[in-house]
N, C-alpha and C positions, 0 to 999 in steps of 0.2 A: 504494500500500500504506500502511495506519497500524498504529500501534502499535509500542511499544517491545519488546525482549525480554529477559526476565531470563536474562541469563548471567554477570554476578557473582557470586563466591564471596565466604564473608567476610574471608579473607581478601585479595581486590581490595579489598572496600570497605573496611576499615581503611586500609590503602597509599593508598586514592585518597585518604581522608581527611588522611596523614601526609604526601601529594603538595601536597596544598595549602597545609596549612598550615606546614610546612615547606618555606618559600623564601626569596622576597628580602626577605620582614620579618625571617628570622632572621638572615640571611648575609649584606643588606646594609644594613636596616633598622635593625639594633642598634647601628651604627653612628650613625645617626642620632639613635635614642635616646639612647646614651651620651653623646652631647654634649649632650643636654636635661637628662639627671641626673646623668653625671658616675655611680660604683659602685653610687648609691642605684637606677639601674635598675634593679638585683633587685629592689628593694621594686615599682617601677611595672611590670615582667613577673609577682610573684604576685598584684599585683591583680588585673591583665586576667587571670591565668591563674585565678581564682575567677571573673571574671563566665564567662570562657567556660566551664567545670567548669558554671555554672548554666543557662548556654545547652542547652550539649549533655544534661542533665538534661530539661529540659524537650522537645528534639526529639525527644530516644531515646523519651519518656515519649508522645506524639504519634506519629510514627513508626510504633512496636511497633504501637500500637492500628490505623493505618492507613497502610500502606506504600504512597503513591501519588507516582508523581512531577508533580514540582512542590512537595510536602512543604507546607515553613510557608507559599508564598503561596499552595496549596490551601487550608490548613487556617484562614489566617486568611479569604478567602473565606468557608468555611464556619460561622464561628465569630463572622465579626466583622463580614461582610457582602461583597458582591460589590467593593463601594469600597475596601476597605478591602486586600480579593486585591489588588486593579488596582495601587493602590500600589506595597503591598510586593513583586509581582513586577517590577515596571517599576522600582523602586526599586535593587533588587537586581542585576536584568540589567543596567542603566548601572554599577552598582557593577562586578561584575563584569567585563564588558568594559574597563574604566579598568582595574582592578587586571591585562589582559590584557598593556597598553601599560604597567604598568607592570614587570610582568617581562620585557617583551622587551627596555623602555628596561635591566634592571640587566644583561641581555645585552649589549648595546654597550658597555657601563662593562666587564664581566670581561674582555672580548674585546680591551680595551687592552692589557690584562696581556702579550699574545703577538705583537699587530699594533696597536700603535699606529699608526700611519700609514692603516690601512682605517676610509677612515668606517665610522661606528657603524650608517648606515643603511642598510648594504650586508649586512650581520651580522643586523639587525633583519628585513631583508627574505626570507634564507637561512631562516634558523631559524626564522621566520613560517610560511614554506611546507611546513618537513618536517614541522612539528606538525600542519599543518590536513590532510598528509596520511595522518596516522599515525589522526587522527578521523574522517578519512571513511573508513578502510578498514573497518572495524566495532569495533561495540562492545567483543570480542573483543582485539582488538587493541592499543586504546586501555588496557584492565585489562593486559594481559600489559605493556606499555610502562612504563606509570605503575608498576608493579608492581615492575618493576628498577631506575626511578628511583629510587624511594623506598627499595629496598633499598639502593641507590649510598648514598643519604644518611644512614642509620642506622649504615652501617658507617663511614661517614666521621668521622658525630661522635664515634661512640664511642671513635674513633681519637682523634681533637681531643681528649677529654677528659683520654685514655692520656696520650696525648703532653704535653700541660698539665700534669700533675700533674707529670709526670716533667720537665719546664722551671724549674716551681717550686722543686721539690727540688735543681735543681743551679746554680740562679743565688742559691737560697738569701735569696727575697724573701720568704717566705712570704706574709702578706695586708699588708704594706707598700703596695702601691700601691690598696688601700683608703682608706685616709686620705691619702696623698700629696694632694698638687696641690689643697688646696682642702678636703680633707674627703673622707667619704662623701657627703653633698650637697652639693656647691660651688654649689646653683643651689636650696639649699633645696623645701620643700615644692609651689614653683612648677614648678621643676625636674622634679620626680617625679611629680606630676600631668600635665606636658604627654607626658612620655614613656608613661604608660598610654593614651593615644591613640595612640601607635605600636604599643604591645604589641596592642591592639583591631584593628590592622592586620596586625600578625605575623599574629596567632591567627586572622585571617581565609581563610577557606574550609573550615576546621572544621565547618562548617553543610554541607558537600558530600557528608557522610554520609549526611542526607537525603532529599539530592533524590537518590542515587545507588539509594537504596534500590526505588526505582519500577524497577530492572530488575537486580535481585540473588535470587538467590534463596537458600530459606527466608529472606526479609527480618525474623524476628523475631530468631534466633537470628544473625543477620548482623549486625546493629542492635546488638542488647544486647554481641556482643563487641565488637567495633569502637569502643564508645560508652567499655569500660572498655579496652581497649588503649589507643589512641590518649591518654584524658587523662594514663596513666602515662608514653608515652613524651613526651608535650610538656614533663612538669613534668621530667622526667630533662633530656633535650636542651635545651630552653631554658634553665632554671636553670643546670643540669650547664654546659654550655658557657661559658653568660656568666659564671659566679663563678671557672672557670677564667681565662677572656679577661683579666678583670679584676685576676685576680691575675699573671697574665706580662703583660701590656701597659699601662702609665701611662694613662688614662681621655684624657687630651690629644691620644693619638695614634690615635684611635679617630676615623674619619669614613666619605664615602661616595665620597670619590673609590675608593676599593679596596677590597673586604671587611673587617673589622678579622680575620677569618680568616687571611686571606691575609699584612695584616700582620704578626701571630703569627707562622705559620709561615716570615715575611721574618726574624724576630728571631731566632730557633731556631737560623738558623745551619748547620740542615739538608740537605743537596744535594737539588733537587727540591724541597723540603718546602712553596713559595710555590706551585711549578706546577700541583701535583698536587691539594692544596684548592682553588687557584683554578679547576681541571678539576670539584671536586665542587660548588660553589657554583654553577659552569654550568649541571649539571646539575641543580641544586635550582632556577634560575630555570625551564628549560624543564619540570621537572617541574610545577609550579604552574600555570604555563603550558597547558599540556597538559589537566591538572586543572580549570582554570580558563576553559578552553573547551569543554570537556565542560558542566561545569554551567551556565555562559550559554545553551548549547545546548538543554539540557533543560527549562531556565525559562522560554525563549520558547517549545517545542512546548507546554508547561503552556499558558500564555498563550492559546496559538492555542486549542489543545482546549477552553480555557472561553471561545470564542467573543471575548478580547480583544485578538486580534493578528491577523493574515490569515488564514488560512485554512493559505494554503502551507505557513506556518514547522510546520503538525503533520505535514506526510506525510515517509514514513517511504521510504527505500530496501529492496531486498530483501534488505540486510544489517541494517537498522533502524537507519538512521542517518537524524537529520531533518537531510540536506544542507541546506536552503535557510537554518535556524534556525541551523547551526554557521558556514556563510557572513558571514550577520550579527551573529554574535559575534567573527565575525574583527574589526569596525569599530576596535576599541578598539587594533588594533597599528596603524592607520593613524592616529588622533588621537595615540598614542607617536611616532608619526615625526615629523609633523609639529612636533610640539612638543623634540623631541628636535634638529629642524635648528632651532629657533629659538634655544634655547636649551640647547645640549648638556650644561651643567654645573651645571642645576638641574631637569631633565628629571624624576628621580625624586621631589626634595622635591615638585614642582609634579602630578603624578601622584599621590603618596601624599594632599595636599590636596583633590582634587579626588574622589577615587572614595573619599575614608574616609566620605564622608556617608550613601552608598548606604548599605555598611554598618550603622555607627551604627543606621541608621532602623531597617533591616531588623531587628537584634538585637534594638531594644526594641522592634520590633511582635511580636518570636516568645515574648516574657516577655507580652505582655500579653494574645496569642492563647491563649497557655497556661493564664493565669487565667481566659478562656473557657470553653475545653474541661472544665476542672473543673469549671466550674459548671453545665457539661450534663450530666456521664457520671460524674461524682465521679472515685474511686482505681482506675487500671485496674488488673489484677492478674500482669499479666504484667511490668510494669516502672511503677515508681513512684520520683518526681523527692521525695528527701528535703527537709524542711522546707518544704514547702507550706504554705500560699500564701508564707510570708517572703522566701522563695529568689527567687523570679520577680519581687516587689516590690523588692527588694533590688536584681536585675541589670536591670529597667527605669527604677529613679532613676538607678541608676550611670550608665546613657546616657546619659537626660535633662542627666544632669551633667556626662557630657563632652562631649555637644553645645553646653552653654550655656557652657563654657567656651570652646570655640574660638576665636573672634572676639579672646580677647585674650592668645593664645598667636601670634607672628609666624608658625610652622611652618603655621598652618591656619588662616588666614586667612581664606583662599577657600574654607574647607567650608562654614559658613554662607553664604556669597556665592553660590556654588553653589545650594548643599541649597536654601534656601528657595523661589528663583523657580524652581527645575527639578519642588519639590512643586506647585506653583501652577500651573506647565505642563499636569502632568497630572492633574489636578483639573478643571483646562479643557477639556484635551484627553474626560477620561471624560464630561463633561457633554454637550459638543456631540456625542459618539459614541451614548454610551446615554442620557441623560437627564438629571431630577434625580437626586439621589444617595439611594441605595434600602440600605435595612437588612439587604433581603432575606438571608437564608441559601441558601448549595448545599445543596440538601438528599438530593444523593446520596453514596453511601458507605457502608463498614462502620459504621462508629461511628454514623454516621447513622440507618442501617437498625436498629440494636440499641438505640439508646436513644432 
């Protein structure tokens, strides 16, 4: 059997969107930030939270016009050349799958919280298998899951905020540990910069509204809320949280052995108050997780169906699940173990390093695909990305420039070390498969057909 089937509602696909991008960049990520910038990481989360704002402008705007799955590495395929697809889906699916290992890896980290004494890889292996079986059971299934996780999470932070405010007001710091310890930027403009490459990693699977859209239905009207929910509740929850965090917790004692969450609520003084976020932050890793094999899943049947991957990875079960495509996106909890027995207590820095490249690329290919698409079909009419072209030029330098920065930021070391010989891979790899490298356009689809 092939083919996907649309039983998304929109509100599944906002949630899956809020599943994604809501996990262990926020809950145990920021953590990691915060030691890059020290308070000033609210300046380095509204950065990234405007390049994404110009991202999801630009998909929702793409999208609307043609809701297929596989999304932006369809559309850069069709826009920017058959090379140029190959890339940015292969790009993206390593991304993705890395970013798989590395929410299982912050799984092993929470799970100390209660059993330290159980390897991490006993935990990774557990919570591995109920996810891949929650995707194989159907599509159906996977929304209704994601659906409650994502609830779990909203309701948690809003708490976290409640309860923050109210910490504030009785220890009677008010934004004192703003400047404490060094400053708002104890690590200056270097500082702030390296941690917007973390924020680019929070905010990552935000783009999952996309690819989700190829089986949602009425996907226009699914799309356009989703596109304006979801950036309200990022700039709420992210900001909202972290300018709390920062005001009840000294910036020093923020890292990634333990949520800075969890630390919070260890301060609070609270009975429970450590267990019970550290129970939602679980949940916010398995949810992304969850989310996060969903959409590797549907970028490699993309792949296959444009004739660049096997064949297998596009057939469909008779509940429309591409088994063989979510199988091989499981890869990435096996390169987490791995890497997690090597090295148990840099597992995630080494994880975040390694799969921020995918990303990176993928985002500034979806700003430059974008400039594309305008230049074939001009201003669609149903949804249109404000400040064209400046907006899409704007968030493809931003990449450019935090790509080029990496290399001399310690934290990302290995993106470049990575990114470049794994582009070069598959450059090689397309050449020897299809040919020389062809400009050619897809020239099927809506958008296609109409203009």
């Amino acid at each position: 059997m092939t083919g996907l089937k649309r039983t998304l509602g929109p509100g599944q696909l906002a949630m899956i969107a809020i599943g994604g991008a809501i996990g262990t960049g926020l809950f145990l990520g920021s953590g990691f930030a915060i030691q890059l910038a020290g308070p000033a990481v609210l300046v380095s989360y509204a950065i990234g939270g405007l390049v994404t704002l110009s991202l999801m402008g630009c998909l929702a705007e793409m999208t609307v016009a043609d809701p297929a799955t596989g999304s932006f590495g369809l559309f850069a395929e069709r826009y920017l050349g058959r090379f140029a697809g190959f890339l940015v889906r292969y790009a993206y699916v390593t991304c993705i799958i890395l970013a798989i290992g590395t929410e299982v890896t912050a799984v092993a980290i929470y799970m100390r919280y209660w059993a330290p004494e159980v390897p991490g890889l006993w935990w990774i292996a557990g919570f591995a298998l109920a996810l891949l079986g929650v995707n194989l059971a159907s599509v159906r299934a996977f929304g209704a899951v994601e659906y409650l996780f994502s609830a779990i999470k909203i309701a948690a932070i809003l708490a976290f905020i409640l309860l923050g405010g109210w910490l504030i007001v009785r220890n009677g710091t008010g934004l004192a540990n703003y400047t404490a310890h060094g400053g708002f930027a104890p690590h200056g403009i270097g500082g702030i910069w390296t941690a917007v490459i973390v924020s680019i990693f929070s905010y990552l699977s935000i783009e999952m509204i996309a690819v989700a859209a190829g089986e949602a239905r009425d996907p226009e009207r699914a799309i356009v809320r989703a596109f304006r929910s979801t950036m309200l509740r990022l700039a709420l929850f992210y900001l909202g949280s972290l300018a709390v965090m920062l005001a009840v917790l000294p910036w020093t004692e923020a890292g990634t052995a333990t949520s800075p969450f969890v630390t919070v609520m260890a301060a609070s003084g609270l009975p429970y108050a450590a267990g019970i976020i550290n129970a939602v932050v679980l949940v916010a890793a398995l949810s992304a997780m969850n989310s996060q094999l969903y959409t590797a899943s549907r970028m490699l049947f993309s792949l296959a169906e444009s004739g660049l991957a096997p064949v297998a990875l596009a057939r469909v079960d008779s509940r429309g699940v591409p088994v063989a495509a979510l199988l091989v996106s499981a890869a990435g909890i096996a390169v987490a173990g791995g890497v997690y027995a090597w090295r148990p207590d840099a597992a995630f820095g080494v994880m975040i390093a390694v799969s921020i490249f995918g990303a990176l690329f993928t985002w500034g290919m979806i700003f430059v695909t974008h400039l594309a698409f305008r230049r074939r079909h001009g201003a669609p009419a149903a949804f249109r990305l404000w400040g064209h072209p400046w907006t899409s030029l704007a968030g493809a330098l931003a990449i450019l420039a935090i790509l080029l920065t990496t290399p001399f930021t310690a934290p990302f070391a290995l993106t470049l070390v990575y990114g470049v010989p794994f582009l070069a891979v598959l450059a090689g790899v397309y050449l020897v498969r299809f040919g020389p490298l062809s400009s050619s356009r897809r020239k099927s689809g809506p958008m296609d057909a109409g203009g």
